[in-house]
C-alpha positions, 0 to 999 in steps of 0.5 A, spaced: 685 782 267 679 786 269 673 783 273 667 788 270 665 788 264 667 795 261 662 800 258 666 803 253 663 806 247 666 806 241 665 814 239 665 814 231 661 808 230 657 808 237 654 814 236 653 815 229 649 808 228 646 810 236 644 817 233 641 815 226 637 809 229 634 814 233 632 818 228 629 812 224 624 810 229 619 814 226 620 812 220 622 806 217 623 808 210 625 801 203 630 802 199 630 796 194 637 793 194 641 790 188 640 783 185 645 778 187 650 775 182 655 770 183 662 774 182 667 772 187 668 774 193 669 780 195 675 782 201 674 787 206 668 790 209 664 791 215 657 789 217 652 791 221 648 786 225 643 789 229 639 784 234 634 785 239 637 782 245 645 780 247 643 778 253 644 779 261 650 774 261 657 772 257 660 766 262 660 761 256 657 756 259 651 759 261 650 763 254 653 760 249 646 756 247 642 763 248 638 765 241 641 772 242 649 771 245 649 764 241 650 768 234 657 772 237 659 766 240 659 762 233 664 767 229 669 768 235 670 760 236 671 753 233 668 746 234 671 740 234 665 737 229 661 741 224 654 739 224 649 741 217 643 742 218 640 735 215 645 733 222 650 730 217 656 731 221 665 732 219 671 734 221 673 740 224 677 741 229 677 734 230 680 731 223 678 724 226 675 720 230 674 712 233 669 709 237 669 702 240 662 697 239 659 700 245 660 707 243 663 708 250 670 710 249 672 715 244 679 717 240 679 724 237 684 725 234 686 734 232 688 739 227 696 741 228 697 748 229 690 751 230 691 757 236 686 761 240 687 768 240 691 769 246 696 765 243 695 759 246 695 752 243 688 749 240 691 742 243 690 735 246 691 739 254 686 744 251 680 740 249 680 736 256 679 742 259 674 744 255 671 737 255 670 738 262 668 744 263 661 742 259 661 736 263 661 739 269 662 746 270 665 748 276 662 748 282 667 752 286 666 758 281 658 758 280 658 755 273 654 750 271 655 745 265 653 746 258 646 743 257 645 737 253 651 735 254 652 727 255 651 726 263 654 719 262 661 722 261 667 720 266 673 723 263 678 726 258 686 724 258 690 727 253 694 721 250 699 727 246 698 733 244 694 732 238 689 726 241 685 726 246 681 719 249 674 720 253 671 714 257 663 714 258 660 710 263 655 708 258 654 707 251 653 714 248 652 714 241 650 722 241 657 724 243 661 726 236 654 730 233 654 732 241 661 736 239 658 741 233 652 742 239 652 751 239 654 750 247 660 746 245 664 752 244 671 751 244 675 756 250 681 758 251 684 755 258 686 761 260 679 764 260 676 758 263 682 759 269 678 766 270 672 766 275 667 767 273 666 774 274 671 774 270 668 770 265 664 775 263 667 780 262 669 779 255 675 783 254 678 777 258 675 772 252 680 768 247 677 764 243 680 760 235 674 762 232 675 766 225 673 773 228 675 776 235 672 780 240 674 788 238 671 793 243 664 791 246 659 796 251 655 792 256 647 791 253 649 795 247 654 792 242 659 788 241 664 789 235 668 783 232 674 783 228 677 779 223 682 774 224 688 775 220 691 768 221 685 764 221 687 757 218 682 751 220 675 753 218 670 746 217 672 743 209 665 743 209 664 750 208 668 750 202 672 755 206 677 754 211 682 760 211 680 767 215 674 770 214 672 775 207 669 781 212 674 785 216 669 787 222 662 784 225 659 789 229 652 786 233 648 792 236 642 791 241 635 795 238 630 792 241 624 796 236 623 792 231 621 798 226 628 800 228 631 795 225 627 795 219 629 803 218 636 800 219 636 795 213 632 798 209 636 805 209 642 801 208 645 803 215 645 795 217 646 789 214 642 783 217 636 784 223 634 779 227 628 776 229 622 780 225 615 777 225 614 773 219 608 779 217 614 783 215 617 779 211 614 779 205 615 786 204 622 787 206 624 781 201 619 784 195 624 790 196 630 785 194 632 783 201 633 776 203 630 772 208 634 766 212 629 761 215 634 756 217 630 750 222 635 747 226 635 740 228 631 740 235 624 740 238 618 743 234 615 749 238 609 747 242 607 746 249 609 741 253 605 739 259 605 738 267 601 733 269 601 734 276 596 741 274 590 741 274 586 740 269 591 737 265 592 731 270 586 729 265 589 724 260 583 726 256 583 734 257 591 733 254 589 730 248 582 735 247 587 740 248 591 737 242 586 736 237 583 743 239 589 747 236 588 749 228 595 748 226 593 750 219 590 756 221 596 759 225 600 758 219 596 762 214 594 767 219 601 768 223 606 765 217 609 767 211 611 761 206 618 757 209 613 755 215 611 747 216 606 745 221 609 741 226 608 733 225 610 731 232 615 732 238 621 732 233 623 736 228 623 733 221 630 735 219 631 730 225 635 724 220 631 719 226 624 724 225 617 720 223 611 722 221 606 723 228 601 729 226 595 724 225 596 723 233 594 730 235 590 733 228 585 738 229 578 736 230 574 740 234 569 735 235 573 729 237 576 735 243 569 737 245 567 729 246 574 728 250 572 735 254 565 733 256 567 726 258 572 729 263 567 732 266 568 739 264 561 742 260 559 748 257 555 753 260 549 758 257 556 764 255 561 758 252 565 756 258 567 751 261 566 748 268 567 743 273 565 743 280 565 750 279 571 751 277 572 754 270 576 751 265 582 756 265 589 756 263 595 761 262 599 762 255 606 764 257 608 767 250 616 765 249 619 771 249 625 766 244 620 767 239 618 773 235 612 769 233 609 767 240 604 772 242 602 772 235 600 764 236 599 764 243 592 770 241 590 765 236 591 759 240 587 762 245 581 764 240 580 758 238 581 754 245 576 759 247 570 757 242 572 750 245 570 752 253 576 753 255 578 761 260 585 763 256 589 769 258 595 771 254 601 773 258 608 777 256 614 778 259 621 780 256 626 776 256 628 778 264 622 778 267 621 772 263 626 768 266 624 771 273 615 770 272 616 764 268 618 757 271 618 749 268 614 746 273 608 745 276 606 752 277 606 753 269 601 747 266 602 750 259 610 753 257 611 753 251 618 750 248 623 749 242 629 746 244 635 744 239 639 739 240 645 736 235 643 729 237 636 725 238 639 721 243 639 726 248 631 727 248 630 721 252 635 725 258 631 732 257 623 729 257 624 726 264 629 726 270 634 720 270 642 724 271 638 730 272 635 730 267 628 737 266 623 733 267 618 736 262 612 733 264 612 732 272 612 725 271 618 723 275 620 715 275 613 715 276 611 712 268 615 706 267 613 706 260 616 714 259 622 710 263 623 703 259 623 708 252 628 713 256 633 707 257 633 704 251 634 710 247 640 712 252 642 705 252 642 704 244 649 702 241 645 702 234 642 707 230 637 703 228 635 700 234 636 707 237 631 710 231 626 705 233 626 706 240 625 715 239 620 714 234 616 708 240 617 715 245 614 719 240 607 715 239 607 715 247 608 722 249 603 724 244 599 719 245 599 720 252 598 728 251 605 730 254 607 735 248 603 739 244 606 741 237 604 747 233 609 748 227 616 746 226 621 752 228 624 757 225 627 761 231 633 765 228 629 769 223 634 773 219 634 779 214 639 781 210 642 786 204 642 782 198 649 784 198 652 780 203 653 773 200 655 766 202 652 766 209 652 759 212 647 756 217 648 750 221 644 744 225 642 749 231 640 755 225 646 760 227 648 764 221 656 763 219 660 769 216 667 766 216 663 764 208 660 771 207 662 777 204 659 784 201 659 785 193 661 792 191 
């Protein structure tokens, strides 16, 4: 097995779509396509993806939560549960599960026969080894663990071949749903043998997945094939055998205009990531729109407490109510976007109504900034012993939409005193530039998660959590609503405890929603049918296929 990624290029596909996309760069030309009908499904074809981004990383721990890797990651593997995107969760690698009355020790019983490409058994062995690698990566190796994976996890023991008992140090509710979460991808061991260097290397990757890893080229394309044998798909997609399309090839074009040449003439099925203002015309000529929203956060920014001047309490919420969420709908969105309505997404089962806490009203966020001490001076700024009223937006190179909203947001921010600058990076640069601490007041963020009870974990820093806020241990209030959501051993309870955090961060100024997310924008052929979207929004073809 090489340790380096191959370059290899794969000379009539690689330079024929290269050559051709190259030539559409100026000129991204309609051809209305066909409407779609309900014939059955068609075997055989090949599909073009093209996405702006695959990503500087393919260790699996590390990029199988990534916007762009994640869309590969979800058609070469498999996962213990299938989760929906109204969070219901089903079997799927694991025909079934129990749990004890504290929710701290879980029995997962398997599929029989289920095989990684390699050839080595899907079993009680293999999932242990998986299990611990999300849990705790491996330190030797530089391989840190999946996030939002639960940190109460002590051990998985393989009872048999097809059952596994995992043991946690404290009531995990979120385990089972945790299991259909994108990073929880099920690898072969083999390839979680390989160093890491060798991890990413995707010649080296076997996953059980409906598609396997054909050919690929380093920061260009990956080419997925399909998996004749496949036979352990999730029932709720109402298909479990191999997959209808023969290959699946996901080429990197970081031009917009490019890919939308790409579709229209027919040269590429699906693109990735276009601005929502693109939309209307592309699905006026027929083509389709994929909107998924996964279950998480809603986009907004959360705030740092320990920078000047948000550890104002009433800066904060003059920053909140000073944001026309309506307006950044009408002025950057198309139809299938909704305002944020608090911290979580309202697909969340446990998701509460909080959007009175933060409404736009510009007066109230003036009086909130004149008592802080800030006034407007002759030219419409703000100060304060001198010191201007500034902050810096970040725009999320995640999220097509973000410069966009980032513009308006710091219009109308700016009519209310504040000093905006708008900064742009590429995701590489990005990660560089860009930290979540201190030194970066306002990060704009989104985050999925499978189950609301990994929000407490995330927002503050209890078994190494992000600390979103800056706040430490030091809010007893943030703490308490932390330990009883992680605590939990009911649902209901639980739910109460989640919708309590949410009046407090809000409340408090913590987080600033904007609009509930759509992060994965998809645009695709109307021939290509029977795409199936899950809980963090990634689009499945093991259902599709292309009508003739």
């Amino acid at each position: 097995m090489s340790a380096f990624p191959k370059r290899r290029r794969r000379a009539a596909l690689g330079a024929a779509l290269a050559l051709s996309l190259t030539l559409l760069a100026g000129c991204a030309g309609s051809t209305t396509a066909s409407a779609p009908t309900d014939a059955a499904p068609t075997e055989g074809g090949d599909v073009v993806f093209l996405i702006n981004s695959l990503g500087s990383s393919w260790v699996p721990n590390e990029s199988s939560i990534s916007s762009y890797q994640g869309n590969i990651w979800g058609q070469v593997t498999d996962k213990l549960v299938y989760v929906d995107d109204a969070g219901e969760v089903s079997p799927w690698i694991a025909e079934s599960w129990e749990q004890n009355t504290d929710a701290t020790e879980f029995t997962l019983h398997l599929k029989d026969g289920v095989t990684f490409s390699d050839g080595t058994p899907l079993d009680a062995a293999a999932v242990v080894a998986n299990l611990d690698s999300w849990a705790f990566g491996s330190a030797e190796k530089g391989i840190a663990p999946i996030g939002l994976f639960p940190k109460t996890y002590q051990k998985a023991t393989a009872v048999d071949a097809k059952t596994v008992a995992v043991t946690f140090s404290a009531p995990t509710l979120g385990f089972i749903p945790t299991l259909g979460y994108h990073g929880s991808i099920l690898v072969s061991p083999r390839t979680l043998a390989l160093s890491k260097e060798e991890q990413g290397d995707l010649d080296n990757f076997s996953g059980s997945g409906p598609f396997t890893i054909q050919s690929w080229a380093d920061g260009d394309d990956v080419v997925l094939q399909k998996r004749d044998d496949y036979q352990w798909g999730p029932a709720a997609l109402g298909h479990t055998g191999p997959a209808h399309l023969d290959t699946l090839t996901y080429k990197q074009v970081a031009e917009s205009s490019t890919r939308i040449g790409a579709l229209t003439s027919g040269q590429a099925q699906v693109i990735y990531n276009v601005q929502p203002s693109e939309i209307t015309s592309l699905t006026a000529q027929g083509f389709v729109a994929g909107l998924p929203r996964y279950l998480g956060f809603t986009n907004g920014y959360r705030v740092n407490v320990q920078s000047a001047p948000f550890d104002d309490v009433r800066v904060r919420q003059g920053l909140q109510h000073g944001i026309d969420r309506e307006q950044i709908l009408d002025t950057v969105y198309t139809d299938g976007w909704e305002a944020a309505r608090g911290l979580i997404q309202s697909n969340v089962p446990e998701a509460t109504d909080h959007s009175a806490e933060f409404a736009y009203d510009p007066e109230t966020s003036a009086a909130m900034l004149d008592e802080a001490g800030w006034v407007k001076g002759a030219d419409g700024t703000r100060s304060k012993g001198g010191q201007p009223l500034e902050v810096t937006l970040y725009a999320n190179p995640y999220l097509a939409t973000s410069a966009s909203i980032d513009e308006l947001v710091a219009q109308q921010l700016g009519d209310l005193g504040f000093t905006v600058t708008v900064q742009t990076y590429d995701v590489a640069t990005f990660g560089e530039k860009v930290k979540p601490d201190a030194t970066t007041p306002l990060y704009e963020i989104t985050r999925s998660f499978i189950d609301v009870g990994t929000v407490a974990s995330i927002l503050t820093n209890a078994n190494k959590g992000e600390d979103w806020f800056g706040l430490g241990e030091s809010d007893p209030t943030l703490n308490g609503l932390r330990d009883r959501i992680a605590r939990a051993t009911d649902r209901d309870a639980r739910a109460s405890a989640v919708d309590e955090l949410q009046t407090y961060v809000l409340e408090q100024g913590l987080f600033v929603p904007i609009t509930q997310i759509v992060q994965r924008i998809y645009v695709q052929s109307p021939k290509l049918q029977g795409v199936t979207y899950n809980g963090v929004a990634i689009a499945n073809y093991a259902t599709a296929y292309l009508q003739k």
